[in-house]
TORKE-517423 format. One record per atom (N, C-alpha, C): residue in one letter; y, z, x; atom name. Coordinates in steps of 0.2 Angstrom, whole numbers. Layout:
REM TORKE-517423
- A,Y,Z,X,CA
...
END
This chain:
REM TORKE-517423
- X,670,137,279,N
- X,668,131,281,CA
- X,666,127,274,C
- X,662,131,270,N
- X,660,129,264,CA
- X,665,127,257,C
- X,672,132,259,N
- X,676,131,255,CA
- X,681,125,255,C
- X,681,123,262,N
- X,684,112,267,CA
- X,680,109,265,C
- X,673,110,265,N
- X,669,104,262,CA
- X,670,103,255,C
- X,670,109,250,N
- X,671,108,242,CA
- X,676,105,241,C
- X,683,103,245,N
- X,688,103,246,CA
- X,688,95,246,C
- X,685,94,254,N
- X,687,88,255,CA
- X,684,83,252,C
- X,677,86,247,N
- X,672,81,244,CA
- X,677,80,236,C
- X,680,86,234,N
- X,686,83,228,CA
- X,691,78,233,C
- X,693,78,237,N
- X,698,73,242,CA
- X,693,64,240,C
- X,687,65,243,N
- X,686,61,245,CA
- X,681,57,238,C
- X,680,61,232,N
- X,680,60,226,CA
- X,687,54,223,C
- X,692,57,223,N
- X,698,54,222,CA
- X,699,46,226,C
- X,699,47,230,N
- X,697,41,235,CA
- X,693,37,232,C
- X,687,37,232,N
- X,681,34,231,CA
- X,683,30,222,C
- X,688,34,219,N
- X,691,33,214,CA
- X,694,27,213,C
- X,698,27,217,N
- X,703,21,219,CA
- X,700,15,221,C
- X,693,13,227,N
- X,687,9,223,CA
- X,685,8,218,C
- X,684,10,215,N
- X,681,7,207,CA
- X,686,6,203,C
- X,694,6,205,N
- X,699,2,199,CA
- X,699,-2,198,C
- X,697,-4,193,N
- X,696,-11,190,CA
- X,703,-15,187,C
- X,708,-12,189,N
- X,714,-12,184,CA
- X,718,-19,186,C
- X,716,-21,192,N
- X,719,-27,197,CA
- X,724,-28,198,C
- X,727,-21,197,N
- X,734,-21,202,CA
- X,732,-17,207,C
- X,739,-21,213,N
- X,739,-16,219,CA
- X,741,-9,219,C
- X,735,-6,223,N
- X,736,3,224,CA
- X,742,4,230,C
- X,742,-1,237,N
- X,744,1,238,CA
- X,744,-5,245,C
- X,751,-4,250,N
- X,752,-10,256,CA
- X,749,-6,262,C
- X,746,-2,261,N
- X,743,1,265,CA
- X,737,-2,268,C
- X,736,0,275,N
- X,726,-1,274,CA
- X,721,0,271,C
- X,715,-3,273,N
- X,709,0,269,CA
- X,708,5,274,C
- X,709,7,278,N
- X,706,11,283,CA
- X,711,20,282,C
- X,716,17,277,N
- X,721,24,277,CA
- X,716,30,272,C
- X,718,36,274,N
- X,713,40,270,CA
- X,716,43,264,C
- X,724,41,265,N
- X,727,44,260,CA
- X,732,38,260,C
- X,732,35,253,N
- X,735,29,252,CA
- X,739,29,247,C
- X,747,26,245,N
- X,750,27,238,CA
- X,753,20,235,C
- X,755,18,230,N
- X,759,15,227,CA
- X,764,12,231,C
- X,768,8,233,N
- X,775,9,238,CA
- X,779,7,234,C
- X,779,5,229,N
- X,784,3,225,CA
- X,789,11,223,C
- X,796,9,225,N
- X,802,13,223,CA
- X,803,17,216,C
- X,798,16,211,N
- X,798,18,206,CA
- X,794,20,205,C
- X,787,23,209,N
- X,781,25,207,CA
- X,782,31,212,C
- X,780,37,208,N
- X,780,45,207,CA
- X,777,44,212,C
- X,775,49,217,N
- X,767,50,222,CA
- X,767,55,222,C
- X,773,62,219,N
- X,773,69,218,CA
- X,778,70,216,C
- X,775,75,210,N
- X,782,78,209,CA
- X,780,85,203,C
- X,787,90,205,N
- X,786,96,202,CA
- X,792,96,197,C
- X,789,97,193,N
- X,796,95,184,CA
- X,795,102,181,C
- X,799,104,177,N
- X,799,109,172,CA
- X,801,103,164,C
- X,794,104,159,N
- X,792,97,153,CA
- X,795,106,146,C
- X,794,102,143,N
- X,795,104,136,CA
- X,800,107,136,C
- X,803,114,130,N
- X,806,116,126,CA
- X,812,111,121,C
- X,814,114,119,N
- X,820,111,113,CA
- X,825,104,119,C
- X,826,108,124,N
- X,832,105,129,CA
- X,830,97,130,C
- X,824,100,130,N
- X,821,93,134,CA
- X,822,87,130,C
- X,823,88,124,N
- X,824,83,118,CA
- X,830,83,116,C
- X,836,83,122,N
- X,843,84,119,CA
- X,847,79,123,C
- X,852,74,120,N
- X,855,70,124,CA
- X,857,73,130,C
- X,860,80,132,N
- X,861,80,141,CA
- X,856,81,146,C
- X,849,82,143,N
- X,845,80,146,CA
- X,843,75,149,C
- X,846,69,150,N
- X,845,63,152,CA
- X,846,63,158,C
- X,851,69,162,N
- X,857,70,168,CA
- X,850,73,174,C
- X,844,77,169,N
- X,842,81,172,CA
- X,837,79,179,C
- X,837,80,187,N
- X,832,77,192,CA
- X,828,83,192,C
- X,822,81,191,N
- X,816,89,194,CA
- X,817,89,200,C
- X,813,95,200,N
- X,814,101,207,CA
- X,813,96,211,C
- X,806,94,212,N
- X,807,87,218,CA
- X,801,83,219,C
- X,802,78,219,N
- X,799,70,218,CA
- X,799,67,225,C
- X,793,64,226,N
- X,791,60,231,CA
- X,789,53,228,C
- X,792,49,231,N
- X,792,40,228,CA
- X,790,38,232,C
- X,787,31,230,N
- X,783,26,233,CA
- X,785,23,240,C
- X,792,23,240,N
- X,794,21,246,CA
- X,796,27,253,C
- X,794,31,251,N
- X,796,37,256,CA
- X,801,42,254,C
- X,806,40,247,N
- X,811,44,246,CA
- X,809,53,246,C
- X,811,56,247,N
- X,809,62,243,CA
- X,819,65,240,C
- X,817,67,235,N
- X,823,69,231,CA
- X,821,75,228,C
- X,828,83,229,N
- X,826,87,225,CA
- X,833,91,225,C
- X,831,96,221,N
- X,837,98,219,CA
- X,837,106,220,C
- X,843,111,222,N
- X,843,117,224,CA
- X,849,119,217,C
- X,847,124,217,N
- X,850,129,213,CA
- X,855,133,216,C
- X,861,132,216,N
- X,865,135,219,CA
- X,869,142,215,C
- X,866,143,207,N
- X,869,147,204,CA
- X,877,146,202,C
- X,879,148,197,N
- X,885,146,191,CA
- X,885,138,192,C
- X,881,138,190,N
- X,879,132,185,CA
- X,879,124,190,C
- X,880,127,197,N
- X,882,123,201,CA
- X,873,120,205,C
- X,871,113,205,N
- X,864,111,207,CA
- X,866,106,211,C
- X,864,107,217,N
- X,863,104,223,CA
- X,858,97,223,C
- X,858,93,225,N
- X,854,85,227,CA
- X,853,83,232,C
- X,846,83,234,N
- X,847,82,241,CA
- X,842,77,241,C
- X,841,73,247,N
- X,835,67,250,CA
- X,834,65,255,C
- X,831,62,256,N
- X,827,61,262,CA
- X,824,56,265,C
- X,823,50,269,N
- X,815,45,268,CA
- X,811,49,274,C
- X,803,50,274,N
- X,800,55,278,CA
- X,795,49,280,C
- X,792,48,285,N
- X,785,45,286,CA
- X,780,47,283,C
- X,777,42,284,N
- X,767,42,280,CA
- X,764,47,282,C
- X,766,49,290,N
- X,762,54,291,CA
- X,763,61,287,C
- X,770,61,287,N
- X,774,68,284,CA
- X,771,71,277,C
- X,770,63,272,N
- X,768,63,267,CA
- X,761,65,266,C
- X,756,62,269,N
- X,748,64,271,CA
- X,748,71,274,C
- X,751,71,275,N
- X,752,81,279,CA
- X,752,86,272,C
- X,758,82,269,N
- X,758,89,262,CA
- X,753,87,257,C
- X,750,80,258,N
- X,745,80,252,CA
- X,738,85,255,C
- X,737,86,261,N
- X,732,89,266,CA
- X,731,95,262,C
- X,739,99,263,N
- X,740,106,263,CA
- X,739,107,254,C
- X,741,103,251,N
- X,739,104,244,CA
- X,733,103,243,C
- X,727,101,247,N
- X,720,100,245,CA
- X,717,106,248,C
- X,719,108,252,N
- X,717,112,258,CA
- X,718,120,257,C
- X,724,119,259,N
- X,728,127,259,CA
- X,730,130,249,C
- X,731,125,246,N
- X,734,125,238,CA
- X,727,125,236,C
- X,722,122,235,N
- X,719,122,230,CA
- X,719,116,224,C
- X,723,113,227,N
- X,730,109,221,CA
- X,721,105,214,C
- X,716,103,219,N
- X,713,99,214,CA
- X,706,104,210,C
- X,706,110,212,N
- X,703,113,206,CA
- X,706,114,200,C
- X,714,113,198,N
- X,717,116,192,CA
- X,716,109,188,C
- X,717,108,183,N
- X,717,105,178,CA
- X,723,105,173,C
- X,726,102,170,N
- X,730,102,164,CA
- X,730,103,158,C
- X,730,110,156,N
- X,728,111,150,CA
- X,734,115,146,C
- X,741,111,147,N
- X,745,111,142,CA
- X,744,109,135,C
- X,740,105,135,N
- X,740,101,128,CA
- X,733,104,124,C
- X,729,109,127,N
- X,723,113,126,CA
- X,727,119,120,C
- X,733,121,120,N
- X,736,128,118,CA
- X,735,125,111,C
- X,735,132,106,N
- X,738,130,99,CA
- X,742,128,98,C
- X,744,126,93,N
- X,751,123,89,CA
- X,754,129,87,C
- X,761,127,89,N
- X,766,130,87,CA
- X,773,127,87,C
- X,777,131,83,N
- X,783,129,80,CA
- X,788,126,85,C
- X,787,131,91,N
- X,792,130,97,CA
- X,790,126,102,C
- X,791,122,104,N
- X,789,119,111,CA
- X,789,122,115,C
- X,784,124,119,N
- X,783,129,123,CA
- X,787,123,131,C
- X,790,128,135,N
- X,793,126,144,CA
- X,786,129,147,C
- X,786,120,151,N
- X,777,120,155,CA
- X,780,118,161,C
- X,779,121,167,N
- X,778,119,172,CA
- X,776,117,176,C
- X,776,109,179,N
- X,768,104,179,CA
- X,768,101,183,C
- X,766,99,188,N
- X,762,95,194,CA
- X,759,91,193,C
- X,760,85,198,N
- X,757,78,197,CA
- X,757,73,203,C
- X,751,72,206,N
- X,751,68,211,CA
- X,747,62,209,C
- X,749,56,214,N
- X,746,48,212,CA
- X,745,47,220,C
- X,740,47,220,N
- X,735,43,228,CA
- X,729,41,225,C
- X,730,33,228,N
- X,723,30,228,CA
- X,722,27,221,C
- X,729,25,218,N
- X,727,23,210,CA
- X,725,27,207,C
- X,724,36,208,N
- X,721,41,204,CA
- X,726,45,202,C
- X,729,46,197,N
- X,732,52,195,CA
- X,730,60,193,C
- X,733,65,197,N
- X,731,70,194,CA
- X,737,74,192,C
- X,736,78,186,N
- X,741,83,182,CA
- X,739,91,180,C
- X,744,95,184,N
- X,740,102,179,CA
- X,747,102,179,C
- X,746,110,177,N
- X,751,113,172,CA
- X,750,122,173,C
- X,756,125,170,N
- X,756,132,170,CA
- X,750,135,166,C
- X,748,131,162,N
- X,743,134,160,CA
- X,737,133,161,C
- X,736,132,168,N
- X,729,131,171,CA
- X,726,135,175,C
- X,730,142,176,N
- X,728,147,178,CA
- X,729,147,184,C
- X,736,146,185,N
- X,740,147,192,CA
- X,743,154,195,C
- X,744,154,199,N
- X,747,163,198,CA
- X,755,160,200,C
- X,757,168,198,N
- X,765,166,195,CA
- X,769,163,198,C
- X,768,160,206,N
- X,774,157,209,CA
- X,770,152,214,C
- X,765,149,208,N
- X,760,143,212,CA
- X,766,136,211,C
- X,771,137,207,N
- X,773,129,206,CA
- X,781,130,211,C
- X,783,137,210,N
- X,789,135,214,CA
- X,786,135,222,C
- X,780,138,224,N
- X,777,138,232,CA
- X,776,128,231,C
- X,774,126,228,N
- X,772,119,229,CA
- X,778,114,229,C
- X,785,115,225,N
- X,791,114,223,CA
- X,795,112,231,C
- X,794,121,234,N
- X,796,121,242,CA
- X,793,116,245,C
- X,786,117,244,N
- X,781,111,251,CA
- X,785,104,250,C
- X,785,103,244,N
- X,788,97,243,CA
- X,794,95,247,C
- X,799,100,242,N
- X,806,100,246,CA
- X,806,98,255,C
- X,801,105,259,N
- X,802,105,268,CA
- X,798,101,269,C
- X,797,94,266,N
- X,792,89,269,CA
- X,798,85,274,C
- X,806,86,271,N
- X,811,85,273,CA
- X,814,89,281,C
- X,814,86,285,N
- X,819,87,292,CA
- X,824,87,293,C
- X,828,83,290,N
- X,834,81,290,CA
- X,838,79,285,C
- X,838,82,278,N
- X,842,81,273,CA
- X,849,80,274,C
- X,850,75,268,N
- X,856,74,266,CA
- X,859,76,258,C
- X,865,76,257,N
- X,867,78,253,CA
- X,866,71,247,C
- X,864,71,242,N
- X,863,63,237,CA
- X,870,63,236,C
- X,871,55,234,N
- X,879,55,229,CA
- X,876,48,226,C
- X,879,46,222,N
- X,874,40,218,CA
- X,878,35,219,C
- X,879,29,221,N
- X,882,25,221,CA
- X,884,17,214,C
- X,877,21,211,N
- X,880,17,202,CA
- X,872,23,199,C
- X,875,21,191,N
- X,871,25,186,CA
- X,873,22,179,C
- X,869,23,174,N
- X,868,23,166,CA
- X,874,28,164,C
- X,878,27,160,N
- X,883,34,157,CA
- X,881,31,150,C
- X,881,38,149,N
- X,883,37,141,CA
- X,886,41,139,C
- X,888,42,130,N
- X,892,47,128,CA
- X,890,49,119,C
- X,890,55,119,N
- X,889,57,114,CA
- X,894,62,110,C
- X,897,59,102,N
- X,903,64,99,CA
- X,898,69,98,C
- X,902,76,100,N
- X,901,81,97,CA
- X,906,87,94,C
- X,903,92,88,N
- X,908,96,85,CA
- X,911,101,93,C
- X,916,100,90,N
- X,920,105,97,CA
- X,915,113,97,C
- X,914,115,105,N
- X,911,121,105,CA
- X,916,125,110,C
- X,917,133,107,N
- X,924,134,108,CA
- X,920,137,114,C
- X,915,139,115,N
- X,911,143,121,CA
- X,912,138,128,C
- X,912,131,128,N
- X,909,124,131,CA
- X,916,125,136,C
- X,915,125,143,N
- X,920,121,146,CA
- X,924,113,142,C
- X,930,112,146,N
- X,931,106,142,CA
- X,937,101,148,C
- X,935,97,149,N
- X,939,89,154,CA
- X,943,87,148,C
- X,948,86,149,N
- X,953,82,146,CA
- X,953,77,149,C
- X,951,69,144,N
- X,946,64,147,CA
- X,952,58,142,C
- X,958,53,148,N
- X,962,49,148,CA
- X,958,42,149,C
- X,953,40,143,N
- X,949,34,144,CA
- X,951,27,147,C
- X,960,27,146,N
- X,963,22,150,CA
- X,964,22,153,C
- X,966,27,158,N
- X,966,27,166,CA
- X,959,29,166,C
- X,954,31,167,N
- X,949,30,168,CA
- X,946,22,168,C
- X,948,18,163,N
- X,943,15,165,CA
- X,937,14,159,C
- X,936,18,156,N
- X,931,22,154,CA
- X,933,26,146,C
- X,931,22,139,N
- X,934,24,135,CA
- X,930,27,131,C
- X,928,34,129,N
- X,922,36,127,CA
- X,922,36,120,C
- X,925,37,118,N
- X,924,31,107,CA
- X,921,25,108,C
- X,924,19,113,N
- X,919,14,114,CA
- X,910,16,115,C
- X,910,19,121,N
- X,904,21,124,CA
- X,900,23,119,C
- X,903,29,115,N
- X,900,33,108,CA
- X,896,28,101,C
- X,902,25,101,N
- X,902,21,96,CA
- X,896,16,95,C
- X,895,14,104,N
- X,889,9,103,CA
- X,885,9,102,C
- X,882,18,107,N
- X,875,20,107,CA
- X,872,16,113,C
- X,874,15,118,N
- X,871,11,123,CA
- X,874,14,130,C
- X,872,12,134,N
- X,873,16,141,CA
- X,874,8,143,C
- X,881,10,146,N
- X,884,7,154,CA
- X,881,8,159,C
- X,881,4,163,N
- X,881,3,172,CA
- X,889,4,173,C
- X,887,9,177,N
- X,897,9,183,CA
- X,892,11,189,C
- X,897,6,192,N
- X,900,10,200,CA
- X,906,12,204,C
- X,905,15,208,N
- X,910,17,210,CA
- X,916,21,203,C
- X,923,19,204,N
- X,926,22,199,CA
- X,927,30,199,C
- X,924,31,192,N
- X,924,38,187,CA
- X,917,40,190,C
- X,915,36,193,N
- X,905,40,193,CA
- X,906,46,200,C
- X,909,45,205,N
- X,909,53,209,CA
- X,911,59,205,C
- X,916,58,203,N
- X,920,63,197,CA
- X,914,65,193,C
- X,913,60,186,N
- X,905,62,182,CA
- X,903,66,186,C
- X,898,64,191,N
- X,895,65,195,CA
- X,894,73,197,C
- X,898,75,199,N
- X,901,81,203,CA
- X,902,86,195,C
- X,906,85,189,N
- X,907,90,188,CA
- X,902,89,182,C
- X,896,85,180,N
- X,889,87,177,CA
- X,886,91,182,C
- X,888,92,188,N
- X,882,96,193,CA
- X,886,103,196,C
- X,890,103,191,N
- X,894,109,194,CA
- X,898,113,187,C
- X,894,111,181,N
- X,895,114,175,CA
- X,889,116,170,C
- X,890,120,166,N
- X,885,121,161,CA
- X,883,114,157,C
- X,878,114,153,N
- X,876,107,150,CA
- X,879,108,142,C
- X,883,114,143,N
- X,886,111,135,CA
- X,894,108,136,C
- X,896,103,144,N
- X,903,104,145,CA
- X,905,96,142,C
- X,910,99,136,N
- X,914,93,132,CA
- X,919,89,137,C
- X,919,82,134,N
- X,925,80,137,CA
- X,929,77,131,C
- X,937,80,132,N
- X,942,78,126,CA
- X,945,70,126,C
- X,944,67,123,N
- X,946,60,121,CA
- X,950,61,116,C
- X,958,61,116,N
- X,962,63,109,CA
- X,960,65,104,C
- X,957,71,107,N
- X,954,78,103,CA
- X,948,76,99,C
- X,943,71,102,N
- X,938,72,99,CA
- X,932,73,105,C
- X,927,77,106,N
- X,925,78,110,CA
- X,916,77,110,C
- X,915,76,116,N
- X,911,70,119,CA
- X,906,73,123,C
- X,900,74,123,N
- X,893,73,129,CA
- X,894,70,135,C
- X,894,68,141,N
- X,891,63,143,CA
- X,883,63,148,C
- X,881,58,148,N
- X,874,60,153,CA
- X,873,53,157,C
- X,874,57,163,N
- X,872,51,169,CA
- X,865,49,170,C
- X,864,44,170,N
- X,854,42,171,CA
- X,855,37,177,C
- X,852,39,185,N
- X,850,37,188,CA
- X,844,33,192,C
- X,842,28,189,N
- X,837,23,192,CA
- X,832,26,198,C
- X,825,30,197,N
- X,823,33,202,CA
- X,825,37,205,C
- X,829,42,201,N
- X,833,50,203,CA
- X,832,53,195,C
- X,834,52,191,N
- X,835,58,185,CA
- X,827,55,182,C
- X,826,58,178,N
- X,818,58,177,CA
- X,815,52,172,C
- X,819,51,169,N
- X,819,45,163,CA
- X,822,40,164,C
- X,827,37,168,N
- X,830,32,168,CA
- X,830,26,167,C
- X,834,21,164,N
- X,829,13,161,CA
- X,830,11,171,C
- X,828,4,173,N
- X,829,1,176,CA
- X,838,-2,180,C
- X,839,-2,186,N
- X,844,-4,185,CA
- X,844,-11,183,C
- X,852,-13,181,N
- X,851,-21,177,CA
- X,848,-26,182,C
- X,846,-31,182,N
- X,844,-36,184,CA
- X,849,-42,189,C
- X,855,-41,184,N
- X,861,-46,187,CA
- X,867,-43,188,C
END
């Protein structure tokens, strides 16, 4: 009993936080009377489980990458399953507010979720960028963040990873119906799968795309294709454009992690 009260009183600390924002934006379209309230806006996180750092994460096909699984302001939840050779599965879902208020429960209750802290940034310095794996929830205009390094035991991020994911009843398979591409030259890798890549029957010319340094919007088209074989290949796979050979990375608006906004018009 002692240990639901320490509990509920970090709960209701968090809360009480969301009063005192002085920020003068809206927290949320919910009531005042909600105990657990979020952001509704389609583009604001309210949870999600990432794997941050190393070298990769700093590398143009990293752009393609969706974390293990994201709950957004509008109810979406999106996550991705590892199906092995190299093949990553996308799934989604919109769940109720109850649904949502259930996992934030079981992360306060059953997890423990608000005694960790994030103390990635606490380590020494070092040459390599160290792979963190990190946790971050947004209720009540509060943000909270840990990290692997906050003295979780070994399998606290993939346990939280699933609670996310089976917030879900009903999954569907994702397919995106537009996205950001771009394209990057690179020296041939003779290790690398390779698409032989016909830019004028495509549609889609990847010297232009290259050349600009800027990401398109496409729909429909080439984007199912993209699509399916970035998620069904190693992230070193070349595409051949009259033998010069090319990156690409799909950026999905509120799916891939970093995406700019879709266009406006």
């Amino acid at each position: 009993m002692r240990r639901i009260i320490i509990l509920w009183s970090l709960l209701v600390l968090v809360l009480a936080a969301c009063g005192n924002n002085n920020s003068g934006q809206p927290q949320s379209s919910t009531t005042s009377t909600d105990p657990i309230a979020w952001d509704r806006s389609p583009s604001t996180v309210v949870f999600r489980a990432d794997v941050e750092g190393g070298d990769y994460a700093q590398s143009f096909t990293a752009r393609s990458e969706i974390p293990s699984c994201t709950i957004y302001g509008d109810n979406r939840v999106i996550w991705t399953n590892d199906l092995g050779a190299f093949t990553i599965q996308t799934l989604w879902d919109r769940v109720t507010d109850d649904q949502i208020r259930t996992f934030v429960w079981q992360l306060t209750l059953d997890e423990d979720y608000f005694k960790y802290e994030s103390r990635a940034n606490q380590e020494p310095p070092s040459a390599t960028v160290p792979v963190v794996e990190t946790l971050v929830i947004r209720i009540n205009g509060v943000e909270r963040k840990t990290d692997s390094f906050s003295g979780w035991d070994y399998d606290y991020y993939e346990e939280l990873a699933n609670l996310c994911k089976n917030i879900s009843g009903s999954p569907v398979i994702y397919e995106p119906e537009a996205a950001w591409v771009s394209a990057q030259a690179v020296p041939y890798d003779i290790s690398a799968p390779v698409i032989l890549w016909d830019g004028d029957a495509a549609g889609l010319k990847l010297s232009e795309l290259a050349a600009s340094g800027e990401r398109r919007w496409i729909t429909g088209g080439v984007l199912p294709f993209l699509w399916q074989s970035l998620h069904t290949s190693p992230p070193s796979l070349q595409f051949d454009e009259n033998g010069i050979y090319y990156n690409i990375a799909l950026e999905i608006p509120n799916v891939t992690r970093n995406s700019p906004p879709a266009p406006t018009n």
